[in-house]
N, C-alpha and C positions, 0 to 999 in steps of 0.2 A: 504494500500500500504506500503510495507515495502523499504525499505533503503537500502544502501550499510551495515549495520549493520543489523543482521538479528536477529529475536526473543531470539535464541537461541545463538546467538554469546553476546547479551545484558544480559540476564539471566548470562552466566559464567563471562560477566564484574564484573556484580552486584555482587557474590561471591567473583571474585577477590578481588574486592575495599573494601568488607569487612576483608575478610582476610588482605590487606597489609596497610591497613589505621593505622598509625603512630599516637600512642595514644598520643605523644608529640604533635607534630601537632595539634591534635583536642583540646587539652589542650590550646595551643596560640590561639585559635578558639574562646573557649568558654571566656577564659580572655577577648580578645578583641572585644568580643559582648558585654560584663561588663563593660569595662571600656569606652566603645562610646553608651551604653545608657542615658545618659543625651543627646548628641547628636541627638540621632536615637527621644527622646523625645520633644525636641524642634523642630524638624521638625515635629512631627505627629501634633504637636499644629498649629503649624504656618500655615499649608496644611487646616489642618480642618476647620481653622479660614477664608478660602477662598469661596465662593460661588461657586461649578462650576456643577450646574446642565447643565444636557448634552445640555439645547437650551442657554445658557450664555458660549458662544464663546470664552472672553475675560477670565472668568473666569478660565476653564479650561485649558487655555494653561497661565495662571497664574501659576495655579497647577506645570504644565509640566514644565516649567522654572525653578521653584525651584528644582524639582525631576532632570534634568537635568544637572543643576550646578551643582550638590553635585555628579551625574555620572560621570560628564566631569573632573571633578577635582579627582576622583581614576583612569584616564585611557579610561575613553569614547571616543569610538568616537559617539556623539548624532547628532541626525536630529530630525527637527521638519516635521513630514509630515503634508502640509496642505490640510486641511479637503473638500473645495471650492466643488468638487466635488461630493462630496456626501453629503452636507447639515452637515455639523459637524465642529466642531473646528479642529478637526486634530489627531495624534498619535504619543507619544513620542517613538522615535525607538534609542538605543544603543546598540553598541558590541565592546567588547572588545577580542584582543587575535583569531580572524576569519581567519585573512591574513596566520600565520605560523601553517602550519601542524602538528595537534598533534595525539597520539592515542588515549587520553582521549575521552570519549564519547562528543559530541557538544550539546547545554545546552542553555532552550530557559525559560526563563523567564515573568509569564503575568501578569499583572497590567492592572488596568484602572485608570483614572483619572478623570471623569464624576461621579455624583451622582444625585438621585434623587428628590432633596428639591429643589424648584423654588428659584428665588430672590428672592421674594416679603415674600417665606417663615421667620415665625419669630422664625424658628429653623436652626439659622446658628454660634452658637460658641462652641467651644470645653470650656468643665464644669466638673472638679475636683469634686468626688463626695466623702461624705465621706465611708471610706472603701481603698478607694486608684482606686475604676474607675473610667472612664472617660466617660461623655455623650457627643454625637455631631454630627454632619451630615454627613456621610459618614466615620465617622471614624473606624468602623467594614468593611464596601461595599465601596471603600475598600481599604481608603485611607492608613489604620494598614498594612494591604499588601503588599503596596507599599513601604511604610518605613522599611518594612522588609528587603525587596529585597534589598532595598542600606542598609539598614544596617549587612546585611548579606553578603554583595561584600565587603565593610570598611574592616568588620573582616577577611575575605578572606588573605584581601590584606596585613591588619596590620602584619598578620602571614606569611606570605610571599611566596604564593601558589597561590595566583591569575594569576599572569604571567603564570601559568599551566594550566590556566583553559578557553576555549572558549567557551566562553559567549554571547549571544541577551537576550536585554529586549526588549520589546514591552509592551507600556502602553497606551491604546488607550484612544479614549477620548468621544467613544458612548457604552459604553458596557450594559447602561441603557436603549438607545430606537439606535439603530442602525441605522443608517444613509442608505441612498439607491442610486443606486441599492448595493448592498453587494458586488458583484463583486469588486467592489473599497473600500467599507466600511471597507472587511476583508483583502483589498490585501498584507500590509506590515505583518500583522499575519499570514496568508497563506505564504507567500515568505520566514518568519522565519524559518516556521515550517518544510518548505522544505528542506532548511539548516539543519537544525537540529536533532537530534537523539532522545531528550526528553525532554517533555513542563514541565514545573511544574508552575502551576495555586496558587497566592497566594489570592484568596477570602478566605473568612471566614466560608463555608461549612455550615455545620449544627450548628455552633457555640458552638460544644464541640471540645477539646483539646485531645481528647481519639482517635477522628474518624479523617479522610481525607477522598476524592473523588475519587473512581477508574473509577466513571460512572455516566454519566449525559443523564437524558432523552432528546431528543432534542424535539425543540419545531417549531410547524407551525401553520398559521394562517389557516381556512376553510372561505369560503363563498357563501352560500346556497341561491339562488334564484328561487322561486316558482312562476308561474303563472297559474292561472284556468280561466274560462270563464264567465263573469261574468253577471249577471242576476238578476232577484227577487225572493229575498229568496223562494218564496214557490214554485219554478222549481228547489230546490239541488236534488241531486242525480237521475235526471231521465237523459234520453239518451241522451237529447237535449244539458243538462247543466253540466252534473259529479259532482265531490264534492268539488271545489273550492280552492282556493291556499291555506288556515287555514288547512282545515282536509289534503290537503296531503301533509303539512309542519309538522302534528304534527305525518300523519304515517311515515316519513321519519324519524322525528326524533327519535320516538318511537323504529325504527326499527335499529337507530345506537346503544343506550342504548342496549337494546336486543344481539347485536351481538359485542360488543366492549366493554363493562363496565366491564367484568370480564377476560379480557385478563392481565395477570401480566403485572405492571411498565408499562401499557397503559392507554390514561385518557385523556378524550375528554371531551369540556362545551362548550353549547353554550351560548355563555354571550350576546347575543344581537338579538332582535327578533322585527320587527316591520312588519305589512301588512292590506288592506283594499282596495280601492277601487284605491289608487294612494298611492304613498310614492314618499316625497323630504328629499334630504340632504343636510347636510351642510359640503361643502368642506373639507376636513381637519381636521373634529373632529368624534368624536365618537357620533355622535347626528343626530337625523333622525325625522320625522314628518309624520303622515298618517290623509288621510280621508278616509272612510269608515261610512255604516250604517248597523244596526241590520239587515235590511229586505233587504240587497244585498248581493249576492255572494263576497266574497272577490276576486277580481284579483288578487292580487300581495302582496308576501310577503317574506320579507329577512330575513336571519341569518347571524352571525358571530359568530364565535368563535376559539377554538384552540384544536391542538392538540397535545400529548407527548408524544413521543413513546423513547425505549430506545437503539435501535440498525435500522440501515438504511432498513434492510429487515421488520422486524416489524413495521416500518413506513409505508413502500411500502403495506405489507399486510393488514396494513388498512384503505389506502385510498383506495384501490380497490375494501375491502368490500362498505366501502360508497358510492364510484360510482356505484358499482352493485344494491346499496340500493335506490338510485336516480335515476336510470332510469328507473324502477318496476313502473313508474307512476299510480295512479287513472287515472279515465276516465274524457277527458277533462282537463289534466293539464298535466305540463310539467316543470322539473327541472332541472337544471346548478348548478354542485359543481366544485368549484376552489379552490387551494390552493394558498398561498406565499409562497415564500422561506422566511427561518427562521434558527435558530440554529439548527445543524445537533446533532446525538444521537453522544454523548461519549459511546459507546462501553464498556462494561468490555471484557479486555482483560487479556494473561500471562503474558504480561509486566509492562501494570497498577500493577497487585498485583507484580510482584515481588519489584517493585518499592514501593509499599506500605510495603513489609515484610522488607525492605531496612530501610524505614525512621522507622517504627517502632522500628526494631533493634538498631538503634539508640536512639528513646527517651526514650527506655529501657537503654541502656547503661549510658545514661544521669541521672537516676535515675525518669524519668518524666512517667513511665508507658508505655504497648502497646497500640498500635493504630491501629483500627479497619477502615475498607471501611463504609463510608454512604451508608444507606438505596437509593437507586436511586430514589427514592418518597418524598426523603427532600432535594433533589439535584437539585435546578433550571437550566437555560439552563446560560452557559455561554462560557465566550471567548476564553476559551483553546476546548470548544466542535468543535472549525473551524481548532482546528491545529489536534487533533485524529486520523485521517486517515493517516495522512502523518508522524508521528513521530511510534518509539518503545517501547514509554510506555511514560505516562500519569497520572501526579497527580496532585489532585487540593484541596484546602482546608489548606493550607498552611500559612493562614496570620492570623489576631488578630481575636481573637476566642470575641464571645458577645452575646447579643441579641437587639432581636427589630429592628432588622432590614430596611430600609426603612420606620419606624415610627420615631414621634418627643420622642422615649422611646429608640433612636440607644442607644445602652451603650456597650462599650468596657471590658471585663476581662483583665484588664492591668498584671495581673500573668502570661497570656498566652503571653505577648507580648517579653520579654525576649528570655523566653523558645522555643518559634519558632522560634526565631531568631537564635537562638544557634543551633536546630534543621535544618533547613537552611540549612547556613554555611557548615553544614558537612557533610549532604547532596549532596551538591556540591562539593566539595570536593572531595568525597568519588568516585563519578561518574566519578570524574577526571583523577582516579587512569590507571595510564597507564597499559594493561592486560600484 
């Protein structure tokens, strides 16, 4: 769905804004991303040094408080959305610069503020390594990103072009396991993005400093329930009895591999397979229990798993293969595929890249190299995938480039942290540029 701003009206912005971007300007940019790094660094420590995996409540909107004071004090207006609703701590939401009409493009900003390390985990501090990076828990995913983003509005401001520029962050605080139903989960991100003419996603992407995100597969959950009739083994496959919920749980699955595994940046697994004579579960986890014997027909047997497609019709065309696949039953059984709603495909679009040839042109001009789109197969699903539809172009990968991601080995490239920022900054800026 496109905007009051149309594809092609955002493309001749983006040219404009490079053509009349005032090298002065970008100069007061890049000084004063310089000169407020020890700042921008003391807050990446101090965040890190916080617990807020997404079920630790208090945690996260710990996080949010900090990152909000340091908005509120450049010019925020912040809100805490609470979470109550949908099972989550909540969502840090700022804007600045919304109320008075400008021509510059409108400019949405994403963060999260949830990570994946439990409390009880005993990898919870940010650790000086030598070399000059930094280890710690969430400090790539993506708390680096976040400090970007204010430290990227600071310099904005210090150079004195912020007041030009309308601005939303949004920094939710489930982007690790989403809260439900999503309707609510994504609402204040969805409501951004409406507003909005272009998201720029500050995760850490594939963790090189070369690439950014034009496209993200989205991702959905499956859930495959088989049942056949159930008997003594030595009556399978005759008239009375068919071939029981194992064999046509394993032609079904057999037959999604076959028809799905070689469709490009499409990628289905089923992670989770239990059946026999009865299955229990246990509310709320990923754990399941079965009885069953050699010399009975299996009754009943379930799957889960996911799926990743990378554009919404691509998705469509393969769950319809899977249903068609599902209802072809053996004799004597019978099968139910369901999906959940999950993160929607980010699209590559003309806007994504032109936005990508945009920032690239930039950390060319910065002396920092071109920058290529990620591979959509090293691009997980994330929280700028809910704003896609509704914006004119879309970038994501914008924050502290590292590795190890969601392991006790997260380690930050503190060289990228700088450089992005700087990048950023001008960024914004640039988009600001009245046509």
């Amino acid at each position: 769905m496109l905007k009051k701003t149309t594809i092609a009206l955002m493309i001749s912005v983006l040219f404009f804004a490079t053509a009349l971007a005032d090298d002065k300007t970008e100069r007061a940019i890049v000084n004063a991303v310089e000169q407020n790094m020890p700042t921008a660094l003391a807050t990446l420590e101090r965040s890190v040094n916080i617990n807020s995996d997404t079920k630790n409540f208090a945690g996260v909107k710990q996080v949010g408080e900090i990152y909000g004071a340091e908005l509120k004090a450049l010019g925020f207006d912040v809100q805490w959305i609470d979470g109550a609703d949908f099972n989550r701590a909540g969502h840090l939401v700022a804007d600045r610069g919304i109320q008075k009409p400008k021509m510059g493009l409108k400019i949405l900003l994403i963060g999260h503020l949830d990570t994946v390390f439990a409390k009880s985990d005993n990898f919870q501090t940010y650790e000086k390594l030598p070399g000059g990076n930094v280890k710690g828990p969430g400090i790539t995913d993506m708390k680096g990103g976040d400090v970007i983003i204010i430290a990227a509005v600071r310099a904005l401001k210090v150079a004195g072009v912020l007041d030009n520029i309308s601005l939303k962050i949004v920094m939710t605080g489930d982007e690790e396991s989403s809260g439900r139903p999503l309707s609510k989960s994504k609402a204040a991100l969805i409501e951004a993005a409406i507003w909005a003419d272009i998201a720029l996603g500050f995760e850490d992407g594939d963790g090189n400093i070369k690439t950014a995100v034009t496209s993200r597969r989205g991702s959905v959950d499956w859930h495959l329930t088989v049942t056949g009739r159930a008997a003594h083994s030595s009556q399978i496959f005759t008239s009375d009895v068919g071939y029981g919920a194992v064999l046509e749980a394993a032609r079904i699955l057999n037959a999604y591999r076959e028809q799905l595994s070689d469709i490009p940046n499409l990628s289905f697994n089923p992670g989770r397979i239990v059946g026999g004579t009865q299955i229990t579960h246990e509310k709320g986890k990923s754990t399941s229990t079965t009885f069953g014997k050699n010399n009975v027909v299996a009754q009943t047997l379930m799957v889960t798993g996911g799926i990743r497609a990378i554009s919404p019709k691509q998705l469509a065309d393969a769950k319809a293969k899977m249903q068609a696949i599902t209802k072809n039953n053996l004799h004597h059984t019978s099968a139910v595929l369901t999906f959940r709603d999950g993160y929607p495909p980010m699209a590559p679009t003309d806007g994504n890249a032109k936005l990508l040839a945009l920032y690239s042109d930039i950390s060319q001009s910065l002396g920092y190299g071109k920058i290529v789109a990620v591979d959509p197969r090293r691009a997980g699903a994330a929280d700028i995938s809910f704003t896609a539809k509704y914006v004119d172009g879309a970038l994501d990968g914008l924050g502290l480039m590292g590795t190890g991601g969601h392991t006790k080995d997260e380690t930050a490239d503190m060289t990228s942290f700088q450089k992005n920022t700087e990048k950023a900054a001008i960024l914004i800026y640039r988009l600001s540029l009245e046509d």
